[in-house]
Structure formats: C-alpha cells, structure tokens
N, C-alpha and C positions, 0 to 999 in steps of 0.2 A: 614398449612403454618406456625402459631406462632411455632410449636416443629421446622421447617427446622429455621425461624430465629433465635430460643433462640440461636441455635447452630454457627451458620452462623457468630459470629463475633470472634471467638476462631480459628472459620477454619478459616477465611476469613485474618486473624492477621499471619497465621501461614504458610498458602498457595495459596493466592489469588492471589502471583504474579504469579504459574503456574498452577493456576486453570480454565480450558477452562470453555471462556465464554458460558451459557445456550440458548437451543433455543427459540425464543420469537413464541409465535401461535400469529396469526393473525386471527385466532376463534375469538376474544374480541377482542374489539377494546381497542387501550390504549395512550393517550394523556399525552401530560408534558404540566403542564401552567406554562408557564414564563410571568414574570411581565417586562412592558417597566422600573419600578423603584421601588423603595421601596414605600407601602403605595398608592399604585393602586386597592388594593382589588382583590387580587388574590387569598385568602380564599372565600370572597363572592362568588367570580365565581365559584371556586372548589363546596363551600354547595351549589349554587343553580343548577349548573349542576347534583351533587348527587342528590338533592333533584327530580329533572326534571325526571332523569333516572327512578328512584324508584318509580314514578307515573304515569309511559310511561303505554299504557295500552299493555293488550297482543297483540302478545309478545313482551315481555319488558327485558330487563336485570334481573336475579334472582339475582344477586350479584353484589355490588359497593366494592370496591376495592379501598380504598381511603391512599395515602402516602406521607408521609410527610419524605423525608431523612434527611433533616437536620432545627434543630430548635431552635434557641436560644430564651431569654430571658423568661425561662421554670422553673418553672411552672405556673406562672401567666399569658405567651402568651404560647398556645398550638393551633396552627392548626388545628391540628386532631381532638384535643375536641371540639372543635368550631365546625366542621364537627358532628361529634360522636352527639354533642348536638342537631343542628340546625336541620339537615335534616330529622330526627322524626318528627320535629314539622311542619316542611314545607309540608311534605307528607302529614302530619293529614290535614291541610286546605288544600291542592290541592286535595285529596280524596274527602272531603267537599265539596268542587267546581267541581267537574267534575265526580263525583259517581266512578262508575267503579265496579270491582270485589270487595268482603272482601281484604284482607293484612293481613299478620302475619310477620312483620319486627324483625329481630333478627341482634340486630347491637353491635358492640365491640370495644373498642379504647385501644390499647395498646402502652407505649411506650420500645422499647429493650432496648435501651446503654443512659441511662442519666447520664451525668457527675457526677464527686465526690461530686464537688459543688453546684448538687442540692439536698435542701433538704427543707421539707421529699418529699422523694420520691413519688411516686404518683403510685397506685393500675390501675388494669384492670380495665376497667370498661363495665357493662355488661348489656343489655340488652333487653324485648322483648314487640315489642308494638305490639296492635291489631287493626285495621282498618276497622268499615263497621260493617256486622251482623256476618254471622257464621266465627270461629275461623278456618286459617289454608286452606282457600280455595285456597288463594294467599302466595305461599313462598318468604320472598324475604331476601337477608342479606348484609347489611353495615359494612365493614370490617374499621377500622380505625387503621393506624400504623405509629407511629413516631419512626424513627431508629436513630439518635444522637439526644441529646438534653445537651444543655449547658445551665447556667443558667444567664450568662449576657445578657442583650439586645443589642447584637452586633455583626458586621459581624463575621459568624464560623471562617474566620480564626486569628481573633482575641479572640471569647471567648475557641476556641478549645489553641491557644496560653498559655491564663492567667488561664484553668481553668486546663489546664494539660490531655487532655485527644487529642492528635494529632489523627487525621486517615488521612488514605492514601487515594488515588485517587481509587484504586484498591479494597479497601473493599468497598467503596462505589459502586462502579460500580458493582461488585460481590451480593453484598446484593441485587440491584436492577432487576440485569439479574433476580438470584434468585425468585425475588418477583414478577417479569414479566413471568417466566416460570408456577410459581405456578397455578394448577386448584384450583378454589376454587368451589367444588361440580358442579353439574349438569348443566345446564341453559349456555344462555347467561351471559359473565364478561365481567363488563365494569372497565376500570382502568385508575384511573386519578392520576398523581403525580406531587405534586405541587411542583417548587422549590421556592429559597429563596433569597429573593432582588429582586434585577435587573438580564435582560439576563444576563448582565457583573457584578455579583455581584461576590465576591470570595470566593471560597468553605474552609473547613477549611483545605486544604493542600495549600492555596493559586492558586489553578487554579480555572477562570471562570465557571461559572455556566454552561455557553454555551457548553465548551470543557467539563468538568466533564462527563456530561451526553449523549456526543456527540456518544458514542459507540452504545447508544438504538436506536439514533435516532428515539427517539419517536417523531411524527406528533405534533407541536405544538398547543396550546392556546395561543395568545399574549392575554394578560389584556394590553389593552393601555394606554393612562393616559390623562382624556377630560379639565384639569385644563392648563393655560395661560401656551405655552412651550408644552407644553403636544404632540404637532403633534412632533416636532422634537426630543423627548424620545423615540416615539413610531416607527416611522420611521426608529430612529437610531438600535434601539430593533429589529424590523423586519430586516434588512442588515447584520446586526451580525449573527443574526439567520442562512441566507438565503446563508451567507459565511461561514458559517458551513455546509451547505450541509441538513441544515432542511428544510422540508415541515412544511408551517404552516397554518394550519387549518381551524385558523376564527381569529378574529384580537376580541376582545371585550371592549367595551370601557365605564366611566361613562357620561352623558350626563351634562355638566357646563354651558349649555347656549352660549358654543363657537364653536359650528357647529363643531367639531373636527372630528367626524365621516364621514362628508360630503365631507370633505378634504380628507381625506384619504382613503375612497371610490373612489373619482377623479383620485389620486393621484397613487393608487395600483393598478389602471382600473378596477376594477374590477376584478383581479387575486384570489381575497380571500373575502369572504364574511367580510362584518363589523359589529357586532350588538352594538347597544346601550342600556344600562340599565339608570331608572331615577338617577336623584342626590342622593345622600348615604347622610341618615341625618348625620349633623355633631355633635347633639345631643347627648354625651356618654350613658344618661340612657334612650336612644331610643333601643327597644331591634329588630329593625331591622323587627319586623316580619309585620307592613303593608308593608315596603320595600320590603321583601321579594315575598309578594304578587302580587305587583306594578311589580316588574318583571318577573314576572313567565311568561308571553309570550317571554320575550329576552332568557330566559335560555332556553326555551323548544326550540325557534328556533336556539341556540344556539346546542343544541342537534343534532335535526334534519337534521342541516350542516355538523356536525361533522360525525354522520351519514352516511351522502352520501359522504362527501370525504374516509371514511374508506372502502366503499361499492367499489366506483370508484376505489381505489388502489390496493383493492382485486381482480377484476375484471380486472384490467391490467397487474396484476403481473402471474396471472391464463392463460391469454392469452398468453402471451409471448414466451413461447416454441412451442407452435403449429406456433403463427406466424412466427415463428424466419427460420422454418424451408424451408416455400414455398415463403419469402422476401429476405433472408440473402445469401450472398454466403463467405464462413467462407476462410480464406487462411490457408493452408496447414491439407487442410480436406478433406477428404474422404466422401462427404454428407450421402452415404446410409450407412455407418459403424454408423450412431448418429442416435439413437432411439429418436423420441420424446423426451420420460421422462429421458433422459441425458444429455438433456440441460443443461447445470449450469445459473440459475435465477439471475442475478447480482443487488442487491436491491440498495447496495451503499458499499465505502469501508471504512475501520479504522483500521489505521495504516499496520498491515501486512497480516490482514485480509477481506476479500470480506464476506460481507451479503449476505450469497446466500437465494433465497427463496424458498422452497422444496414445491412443487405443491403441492402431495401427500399428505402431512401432514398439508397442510397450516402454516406452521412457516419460519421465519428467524432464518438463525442458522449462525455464526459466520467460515469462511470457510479459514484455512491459506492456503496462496497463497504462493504453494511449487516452483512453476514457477518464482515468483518474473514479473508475465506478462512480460513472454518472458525477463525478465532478465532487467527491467527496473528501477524495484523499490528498494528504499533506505528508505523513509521514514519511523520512528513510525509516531505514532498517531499525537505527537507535531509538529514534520517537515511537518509534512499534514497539518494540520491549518495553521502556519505560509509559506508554499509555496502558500495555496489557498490567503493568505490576500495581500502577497506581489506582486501577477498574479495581481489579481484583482485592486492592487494599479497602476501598469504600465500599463493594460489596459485602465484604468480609463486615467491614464496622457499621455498613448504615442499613443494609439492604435496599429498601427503599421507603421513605416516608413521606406522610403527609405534607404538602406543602402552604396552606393556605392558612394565615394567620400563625405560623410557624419557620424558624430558620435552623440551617445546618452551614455548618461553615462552607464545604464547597459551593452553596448558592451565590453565600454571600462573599466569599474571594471571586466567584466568577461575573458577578457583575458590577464589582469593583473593577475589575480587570477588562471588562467590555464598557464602563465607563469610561475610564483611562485611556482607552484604544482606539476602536470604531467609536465611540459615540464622546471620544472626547472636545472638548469647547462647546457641546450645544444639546447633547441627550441627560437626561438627570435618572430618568427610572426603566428597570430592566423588567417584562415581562414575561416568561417563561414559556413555552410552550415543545410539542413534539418535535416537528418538519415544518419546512417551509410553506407549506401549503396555507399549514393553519398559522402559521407568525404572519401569512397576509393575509389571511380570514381578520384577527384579533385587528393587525393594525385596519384595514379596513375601518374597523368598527368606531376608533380612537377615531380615523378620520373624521368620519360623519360626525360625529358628538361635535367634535369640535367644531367644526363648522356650523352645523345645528345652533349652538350656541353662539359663535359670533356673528352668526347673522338675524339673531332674534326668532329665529324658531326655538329654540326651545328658550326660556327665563331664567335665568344664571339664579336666581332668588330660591326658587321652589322645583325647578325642571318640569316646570309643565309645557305640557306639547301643544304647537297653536296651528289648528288647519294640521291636523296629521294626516287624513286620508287625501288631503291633496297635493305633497309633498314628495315628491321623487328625487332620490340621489341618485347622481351618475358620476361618474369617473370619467378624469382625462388622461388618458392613455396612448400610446403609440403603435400605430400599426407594426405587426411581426413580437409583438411582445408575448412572455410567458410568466402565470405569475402560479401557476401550481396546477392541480388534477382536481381538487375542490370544488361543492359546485359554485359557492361564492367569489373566489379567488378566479373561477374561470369566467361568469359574470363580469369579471374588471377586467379582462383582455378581448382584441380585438379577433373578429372571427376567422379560423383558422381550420386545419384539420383534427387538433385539438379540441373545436367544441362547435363540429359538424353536427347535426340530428343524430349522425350513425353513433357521437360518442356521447353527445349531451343534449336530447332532447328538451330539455327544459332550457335552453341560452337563449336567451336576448339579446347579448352584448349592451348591458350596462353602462356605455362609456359615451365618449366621443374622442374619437380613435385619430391622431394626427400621421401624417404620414411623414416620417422622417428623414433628413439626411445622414447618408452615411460615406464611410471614409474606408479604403482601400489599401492595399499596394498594390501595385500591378508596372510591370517593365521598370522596377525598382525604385519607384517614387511613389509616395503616398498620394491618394487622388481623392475629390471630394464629388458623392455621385447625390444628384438631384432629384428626389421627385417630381414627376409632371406638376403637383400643386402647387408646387414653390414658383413662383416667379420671380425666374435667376439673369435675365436678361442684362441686366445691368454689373453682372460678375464678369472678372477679367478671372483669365488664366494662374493671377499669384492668386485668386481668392478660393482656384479650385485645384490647382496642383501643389506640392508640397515636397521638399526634399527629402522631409524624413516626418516621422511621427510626434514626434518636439513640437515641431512648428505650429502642428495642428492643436497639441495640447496647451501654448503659447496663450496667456490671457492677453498680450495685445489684439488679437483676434474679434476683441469685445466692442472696437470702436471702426470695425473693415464695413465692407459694403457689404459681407456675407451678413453680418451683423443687424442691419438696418433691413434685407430680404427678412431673416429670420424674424425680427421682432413682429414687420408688419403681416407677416401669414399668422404669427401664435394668434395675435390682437383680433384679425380678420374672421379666425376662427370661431372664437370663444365668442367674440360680438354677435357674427351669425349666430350660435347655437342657443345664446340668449335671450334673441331677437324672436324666433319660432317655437322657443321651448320654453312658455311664464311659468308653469307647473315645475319644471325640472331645473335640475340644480349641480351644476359643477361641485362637487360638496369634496373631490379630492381628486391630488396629480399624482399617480404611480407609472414608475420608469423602472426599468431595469439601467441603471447607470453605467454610463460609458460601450459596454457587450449585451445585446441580445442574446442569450443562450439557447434556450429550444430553437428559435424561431429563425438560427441560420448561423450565428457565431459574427450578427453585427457589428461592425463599431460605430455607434451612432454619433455624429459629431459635436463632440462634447462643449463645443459653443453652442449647438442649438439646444441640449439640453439648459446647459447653467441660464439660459436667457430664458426658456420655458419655465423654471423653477424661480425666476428672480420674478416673472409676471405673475405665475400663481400664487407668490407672498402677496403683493406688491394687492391682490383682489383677494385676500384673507381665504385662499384656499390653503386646505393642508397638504404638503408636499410627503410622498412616501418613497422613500428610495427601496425597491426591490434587491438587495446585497445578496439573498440566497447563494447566489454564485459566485458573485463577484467580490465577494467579500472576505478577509484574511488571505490577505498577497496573492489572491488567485490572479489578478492585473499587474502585479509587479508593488503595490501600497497596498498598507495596511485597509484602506476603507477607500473607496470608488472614488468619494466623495474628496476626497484628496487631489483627483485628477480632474474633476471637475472645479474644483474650487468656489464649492459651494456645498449648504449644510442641508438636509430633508429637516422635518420634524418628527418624522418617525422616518426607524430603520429596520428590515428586517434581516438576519443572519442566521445559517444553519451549515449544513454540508460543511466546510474545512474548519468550524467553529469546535468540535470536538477531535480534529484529526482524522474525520471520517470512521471513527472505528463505531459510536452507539449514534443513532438521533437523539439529536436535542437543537431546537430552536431557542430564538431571543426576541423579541419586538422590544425596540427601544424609541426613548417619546421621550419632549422635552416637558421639564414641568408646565409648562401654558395646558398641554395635552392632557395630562392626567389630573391636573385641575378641574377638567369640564368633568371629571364623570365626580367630583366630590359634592357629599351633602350630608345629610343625616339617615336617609331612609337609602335601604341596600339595595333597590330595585333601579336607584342610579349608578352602581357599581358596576362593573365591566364584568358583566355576567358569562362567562365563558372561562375555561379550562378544560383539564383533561387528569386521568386516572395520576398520569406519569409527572405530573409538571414540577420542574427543577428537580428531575430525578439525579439523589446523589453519584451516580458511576458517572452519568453524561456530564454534570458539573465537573468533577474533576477531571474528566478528558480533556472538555474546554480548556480550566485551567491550566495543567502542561504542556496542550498545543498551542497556545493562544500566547505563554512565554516562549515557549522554545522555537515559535517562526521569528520572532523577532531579536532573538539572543545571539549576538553574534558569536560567540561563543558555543552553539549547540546548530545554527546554521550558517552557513560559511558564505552562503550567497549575501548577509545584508550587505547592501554598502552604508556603512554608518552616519557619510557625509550626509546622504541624501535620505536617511533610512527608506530607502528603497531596496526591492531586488535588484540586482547586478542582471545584466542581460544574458538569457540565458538559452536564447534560441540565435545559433551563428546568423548573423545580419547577411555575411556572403550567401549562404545555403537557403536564406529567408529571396534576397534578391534575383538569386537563380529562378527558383521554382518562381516568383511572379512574372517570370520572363518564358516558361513555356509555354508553346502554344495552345497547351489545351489544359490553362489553370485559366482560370476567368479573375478571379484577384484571390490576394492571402490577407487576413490578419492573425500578426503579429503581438503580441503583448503580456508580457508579464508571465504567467507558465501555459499562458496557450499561443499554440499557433494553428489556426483555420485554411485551410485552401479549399475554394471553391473550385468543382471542376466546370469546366465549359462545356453545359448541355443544354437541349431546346424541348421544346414540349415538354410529353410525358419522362423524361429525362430527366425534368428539373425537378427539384421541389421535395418537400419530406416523403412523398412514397415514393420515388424514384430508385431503381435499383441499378444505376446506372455505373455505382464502386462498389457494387459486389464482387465483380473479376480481380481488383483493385484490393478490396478489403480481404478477399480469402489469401491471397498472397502474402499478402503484413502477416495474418494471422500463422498460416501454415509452413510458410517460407522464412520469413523474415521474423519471425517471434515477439511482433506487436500487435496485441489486441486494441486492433480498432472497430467501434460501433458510430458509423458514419451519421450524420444529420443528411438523407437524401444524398445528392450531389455534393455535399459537402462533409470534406475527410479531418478531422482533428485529430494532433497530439496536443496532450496534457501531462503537464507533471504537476510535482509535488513543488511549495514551498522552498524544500531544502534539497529539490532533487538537484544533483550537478551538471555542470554545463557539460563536461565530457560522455551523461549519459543524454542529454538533449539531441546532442548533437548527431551522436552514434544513430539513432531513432532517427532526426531529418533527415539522415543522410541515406537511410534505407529507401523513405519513403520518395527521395526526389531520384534515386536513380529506377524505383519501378513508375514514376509518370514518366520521365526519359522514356522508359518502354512502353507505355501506354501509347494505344492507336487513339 
C-alpha cells in the first residue's frame, strides 16, 4: 500500500478529476469516526478501538488499518502517532489481562504529503513487538498513515490556506477509495479513518467533512461529546450525518456526570447503540494508560457492535437480489430474461453515480448511471446534498398541504422560476401536477377546451356544448412518439409496442400520426433521413447532408427546398384528414421537441417540426410541446423550444425539473388557454388534480435545481455567452463511433448521446435483445449502468455532470463496439 500512496498524490494532482473511483470490498469492515466537535476524543476512540481489535482473540483482525487524511498542527499533534504509540502498549496489558495466544505485532506509522512548513520533517517509524511465550504464533500488523499534514494548529482549510500547500476535494477522496481498496496481506482488515474536527468541520478545500468523504460512505462512529451542551452537538452531529445519507454505527460518548448517554439513548430509541467510556483525566502528564484500561470493556463493546452492524449489512446486501426476484415486480421488464446475479445492488448514490454492491465479489464499486434513472437526474454530488437539506427543511416546515385555493411559498417561487425560464416570453400560468404522464393528461385537456371554444363548439358566453355527441377530438401527432403510460396520454401517441392489445387493450390511437424526418451522424457528418411519405425528389445533397449539427439547427433552413417539401406534405395531410373525417377534429399538435425518447432517442428535424407548429397556429390548433424529457438542459437549453425557435402554447415538464430526487410535474399554458376554461359555474374549471399537487418537498427541489442548472457559479458547464451547455460529449470520440461499422448512426446533443447499433429483423426494434452482450459488459466490466432502448445503447449525464467524466464513459463504451462482432 505505502509504494500505491508515495505515488498517489503526483497521479491524483494530475488525474484524479477523471480517475474512476476504486471498489471498496466489504471483506473488512471499515468505519470513519466523526467527532460531534473538536476536542471530543476521537483519537482515543480510534487507539482503543485499535487497541480492542488487536486483542480480539481468534479469529480476530490480522491487520488495523489506521488513517488519518488530514492533520494539522504537525508535528507536535500527530494522530497517527498517538495511534502508532498507544496501541502496542494497550495490547501488552489487555494480553496481560485476558492471556490468550502469543502476538508478534509488526506496526508502522507513516506520514506522505507534510506541508513545506513542517519542519524537520518526521521519519517512518517502525516497529515489532512480541506478546506472550513463543515468537510468531500470532501474526498481527498496525498500519498507521497520515496523508496531509500542515503544520499550524488550525482548521485545513485555513493552515492548507497560509501554509501554501491547497488539495482538492478529488485527491482526497481518490487517496481514500485508494486506501479503502488496498489488501493489506492475508487475514481479516479492519479499517478505521478518523477525521478532523467536527462532522461540519472544513476540509482544506473548504467543503465539510461530512460532504468530503460522503462518496465512501463509510458506516460511521459518532465520538459524542458527555460535557454541559454536549446532547445538543451530538444530536446535531448525528442529523447532519443522517442527511447525508450515512449510517452510523454506534454514537460513543465520555461520561461527565451528566447522564448525556441516557439522553440520548431515550432520545435515538434505541436506533443506534450508545457506549460510554469513564471521564478522560484532564491531567496533561496523565499518560492515559489506567484510562485506557478503565475502558477497555466500552471499546471492546464498542467493537463488538460495530461488528454486528457490519455483519447485519453484509447479510442484507447478500440477500437482496435473490429476494428482489420472487417480491419485486420490476416495470418494463421481462422477469425471466433477469438472472438472479444481474440484479444491480443499489447501496446508495453520489452524484452521477449508484454504489452498486457486486454479490460476487463482496465490494461496492462506484457504477455511472448511463440512464440518468430513466432520464431524471441532474444533480453532481453538491446539488445532491443541498436538494437532500432543503427536502428535509420543507418537510420539516410544511409536510404537506393542501393546494387548491391555497399558496405556500415553494409553489409560488417555483412557478415564478418556471415562468422566467422554460415558459418565459409566452406561458403565463403554472399547473401542478405528479409525473409526466398526467401534465400531458391535464394539458391535453387545456388543449381541446381551447380549441372547442375557437372554433365555436362550445359558446365563450355561457360554455354550452353544440352537437356534443357528435364531436370527436383527435391529436396530431408523430409517428415513434411517447407521451406517458396513461390511458389518455397513450391515446395521443401513435401505435407502438407501448400500446399493443397485450399492454392496452382499450387504444385506438386517437391522432393522426405524421411520419417524420430525422437527422443523424453517421461517417462524421450529420445527415437528414426521409421517410417514404415525403416527397424529397427535388432535395439536393446540401438539403440532406450537413457538416455538423449547427447547420441543421440553422433558421436559414426556413426558406430551402427541404422547407417547401415539408410545408406541402404537413398541408397535404391535414387537407386529407379533413376531407374524410367531417365528424372529427384536429383539436391539438403534441410533439416531443427536437428527441424522441422512448421511441429510439430521435432527433427529429427541427425544421420540420417549427413548420408543423407555425401551420397548426396559423389553423387555430393548439400546439403542445411534450418537455418531459427534454426539458432543463437535458438538449444542451434551458427549454427545447429554444432549439426550435419557436413557442407551444402549452408545455409540459417533469423528470430534471426537480433534480430528479421526488416527482413533480408542471403544465404550463399561456393566458388565451386558461381563459377558455373561465366563467361563473365550476363545472367549466379544469376539473382534475391529485392528493399531492404542488407538493411543498417537490417545489422546493424544483426550486434549487431549476437555479443551480443555470448558475454558473454552482455549474461550471454554462457558457454564459450563449447560456447554453458547453459540449460535453468529445466531438472526436462522437465521430469515431459514427464511423464504425456496426453503429448505424449516433445522436449527439446536449447531455445525451444515442448510438444506434446496426441490426436486421428481430434484432431491431424495442424488444430486441441484440446489446445485451454489449450492455452486461458496461455493466459488469466497465462500471456503467446502461438500460438500452432495444438496439439502441445511450449515455446520459447530469446538467452539471463534467466533460472529463463524459468522456471517461464514451470512451469505455467505443472501445467495447471496436470489439463487438
């Protein structure tokens, strides 16, 4: 392990921002002790925990594992060495006390990176004790390792400040995966790392202690603190903790004479063990070692908890795919296609990553979530903390209330804030609702009225209904399009495997379904592919090849020959369907703007859309853009409609609208639309909600992810110029892979990028299992959870994900098609 770290701060300086994090084994168990405050004795508990370990009898740990990452006021306070020192001696008298085997203890304290400013530096230090009669009967070794050390006594990021020696977030975490992965020889390891101050103390990049090391999710130690105050440090210590998403362990505390343990025993119900050790002389030339003694049953029982929560979590995590299999019923799964051992183990997540836990190997290994879970997620790591603190704050204050003829401020800052945003220059009112399914049930509904009413079925005076039984609304829709699970919402898409007999016997297909063009890369040029109903005949090669994706987005494009194909097939259409159908009624246009999502990861070309939406104003239909997906920078803009350049009248938003952490939808409608359902009597009101609607937690999620995508300042991707995202998928590694021979085309855009594989028949298409060889690999190999569309394999990130972790991910995924047959 010391040869991986001497090296580990040269890499870790040079490539740690895209250096994938290591697997942690769950072989050893391995704890972080966090202190409720500075000056709690959170070294003590580290040595006598060591100490406890090392005289476990068999079997017992072969190896402690003791780390200390960050350490000021060095060399005179050293941790480690305190460690390194103490637990020799503590062995020798609990050996003493309680016989046992011989011992041959071989212990080491080292520290890697001490600042400039400490001097003189300080040597390895090395050792080997013997215990008992014969030499060597009992192996056992005390690793001790301090990774920064500054030499004031003050918070790191204050002496890492004055003493010139800054680190990142990122090499600290890397160093640790590192030293968490590391075997240290044979045996049972046990690994304990302490950190420093308080849970909320601040690391030397200025982030918490809590967040620093939130990626291990190491099982915590609270050291509590048993002095006057002391309950409410501790308490506070443990909530921080527990809104980070840690388990914690055992709470440990010293005993002051003020029942502080008893409290808080009470107080945590019993959720977490409490131990007490005696008072800590406050005697400086007290060398601690009857204290030591005195508590040698708190540590060992402190052990022995730790112990069984480590044993309990092994034991739950190990069961989990067997039970998953004959409890769970999975949506849009095939049960008997999922073998047992492909379950994916989901331990917890950080940032753009799922800790999955691999049965097999017994480790957690760090898994990017190429899915974006079904397309929900935005957050890094930061917007994940600050979404859990700010949930947690509105639950706390609002729980949840009524909404309907009532306001709480998260509703009303968040559709200020989706005023302002997606629906700014043209939406006026914000609708609430769950999921997407049901924000295109509602607008739906907005649709027809509207239209109803300008075309004189219903009477704007009174809303009376004229000829209602023989009145039919249809939707004009796009074939391959997806607009929810719904049975209404599935009514407005066009027929699919989605709403076969076998899934929805009741579907008609509601619509009149256009067949679209779409747009490519393929051999490193963007290309524009026809359907047979178009009649392209008159297209030259510049109206269907393209240099790059600009050009295609280009509103000069509005006055080409593709332009005048397109107008005269929309026209062609709608005349036909007029012409044969006097009962029924185009009564609304719903698109998915710019990307298809279920129906293949299109990009449909965004001239033919803006010319479909300019003819359905233009014949007083109401236009609805489908954003579910494509909406909050999921395309690189704030709203589709951006890329389009042009405006719906109603919008629908969900999925990256909250940061993906709760549901919550939005339909948004300009006032002409919410005009038509106004009158005197409530039977004209937009009869529909639900239990949840503008539920305070989902408002306020909205709210901090809905600024913090677009804050350059909290994402690093905007470009301000253009407030756009910055590209964030390598163009090289995008052109590569359109150039193999067995990717059919890619789309590129904004945080996704699509490749289609090249397959025929039963190969093609959503049931196709043709990147399952393809997809277990990412998964198993490569440590990216991908859930393909049929023959078609996507990555997705986050909003604010980096281009250095984009890229890391394409670049897995084009060297296993290289291998693909």
């Amino acid at each position: 392990m010391l040869r991986l770290l001497r090296h580990a701060r040269r890499h870790s300086t040079s490539s740690s921002s895209s250096a994938a994090a290591a697997a942690v084994p769950l072989t050893s168990p391995a704890f972080a002790v966090f202190g409720a405050n500075t000056g709690v004795g959170k070294t003590l508990v580290s040595a006598g925990l060591v100490a406890s370990l090392l005289a476990s009898p068999s079997p017992s740990p072969s190896t402690v594992a003791y780390l200390k990452p960050l350490q000021t006021g060095f060399p005179d306070d050293s941790d480690a060495r305190f460690v390194f020192d103490r637990a020799p001696a503590l062995l020798r008298r609990l050996r003493l006390a309680g016989g046992g085997a011989s011992t041959r203890l071989v212990a080491s304290n080292h520290t890697l990176f001490p600042s400039p400013a400490v001097d003189p530096l300080p040597e390895r230090q090395d050792t080997v004790v013997n215990y008992g009669g014969e030499e060597g009967v009992e192996e056992k070794a005390l690793v001790c390792r301090t990774v920064y050390a500054w030499r004031e006594p003050v918070s790191p990021h204050l002496a890492a400040e004055r003493e010139g020696m800054p680190v990142e977030d990122e090499e600290v975490r890397w160093l640790v995966d590192r030293w968490l992965a590391e075997e240290d020889g044979g045996g049972e390891v046990w690994k304990v790392l302490e950190t420093a101050g308080g849970v909320a103390s601040p690391g030397p990049s200025g982030t918490l202690q809590c967040d620093l090391y939130r990626s291990s999710r190491l099982p915590a130690v609270l050291v509590g603190d048993g002095r006057l105050g002391g309950i409410s440090s501790t308490l506070s210590a443990y909530e921080t903790l527990l809104l980070r998403g840690y388990d914690v362990g055992s709470v440990i505390l010293e005993d002051r004479g003020l029942s502080n343990d008893r409290f808080l025993l009470s107080y945590l119900r019993k959720r977490v063990p409490v131990h007490v050790l005696p008072p800590i002389p406050e005697d400086p030339k007290d060398d601690l070692t009857d204290w030591f003694s005195e508590s040698s049953s708190a540590f060992s029982s402190l052990k022995d908890s730790l112990q069984s929560f480590h044993s309990r979590r092994v034991q739950r995590l190990n069961s989990m795919q067997r039970k998953s299999k004959y409890l769970l019923w999975w949506p849009f799964t095939q049960h008997d296609l999922v073998p047992v051992d492909s379950v994916t183990v989901i331990d917890s997540r950080f940032g753009e990553n799922f800790s999955a836990y691999k049965v097999k190997d017994k480790t957690i290994v760090p898994q990017f979530d190429a899915c974006a879970s079904w397309w929900t997620q935005g957050p890094d790591s930061n917007l994940q903390i600050e979404l859990a603190r700010d949930m947690g704050y509105a639950a706390a204050r609002y729980g949840h209330v009524m909404f309907p003829e009532n306001v709480h401020e998260p509703a009303l800052r968040c559709a200020e804030l989706l005023l302002g945003g997606v629906g700014k220059d043209w939406a006026s009112r914000v609708y609430f609702s769950d999921n997407g399914s049901t924000a295109i049930e509602i607008a739906l509904k907005m649709a027809f009225r509207k239209y109803a009413c300008d075309h004189g079925i219903i009477v704007d005076s009174e809303k009376d209904i004229r000829s209602e039984g023989s009145v039919h609304f249809k939707v004009l829709a796009l074939n391959g399009s997806y607009h929810g699970d719904t049975l209404g919402a599935m009514e407005a898409q066009a027929p699919s495997a989605y709403t076969s007999f076998l899934q929805q016997p009741w579907y008609s297909g509601r619509g009149l379904f256009l067949d679209p063009p779409t747009v490519y890369i393929k051999n490193k040029s963007a290309n524009l592919s026809l359907p047979p109903s178009i009649m392209h005949d008159q297209l030259s090669s510049c109206d269907t090849c393209f240099s790059s994706l600009t050009e295609v987005f280009c509103k000069t494009r509005d006055t080409s020959s593709a332009a005048n194909v397109y107008v005269s097939y929309i026209s062609q259409q709608l005349s036909q369907y007029a012409m044969s159908n006097n009962s029924e009624h185009i009564a609304a246009l719903i698109i998915e703007p710019v990307i298809q999502g279920a129906g293949g990861m299109h990009l449909i070309d965004p001239l033919f859309q803006r010319l479909l939406v300019k003819e359905c104003k233009n014949r007083k239909i109401p236009v609805i853009f489908d954003e579910v997906f494509t909406g909050f920078w999921r395309l690189g803009v704030e709203s589709a409609s951006e890329l389009l350049g042009c405006f719906p009248d109603i919008s629908c938003y969900a999925k990256l609208m909250t940061g993906g952490i709760v549901p919550l939808a939005a339909t948004l409608a300009t006032e002409p639309i919410f005009e038509a359902f106004r009158s005197d009597s409530k039977l004209t009101a937009l009869l529909h909600g639900h239990s949840y609607t503008a539920h305070p937690m989902g408002c306020t999620a909205a709210v901090k992810a809905i600024q913090w995508y677009k804050d350059p300042s909290t994402n690093s991707n905007i470009d301000l110029d253009r407030m756009k995202l910055k590209e964030l998928w390598d163009s090289a590694l995008v052109n590569h892979l359109s150039s193999l021979p067995n990717v059919k085309r890619v789309v590129s855009l904004g945080t996704l990028c699509a490749i289609e594989l090249k397959a025929e028949g039963s190969d093609a298409g959503y049931a196709s299992l043709y990147a399952s060889s393809l997809i277990r690999q990412l998964r198993e190999e490569d440590n990216i959870y991908a859930r393909p569309l049929g023959n078609v394999i996507y990555l997705m990130c986050g909003p604010c994900t980096t281009q250095d972790i984009c890229t890391r991910q394409l670049a897995k995924v084009h060297r296993r098609l290289q291998k693909l047959n």
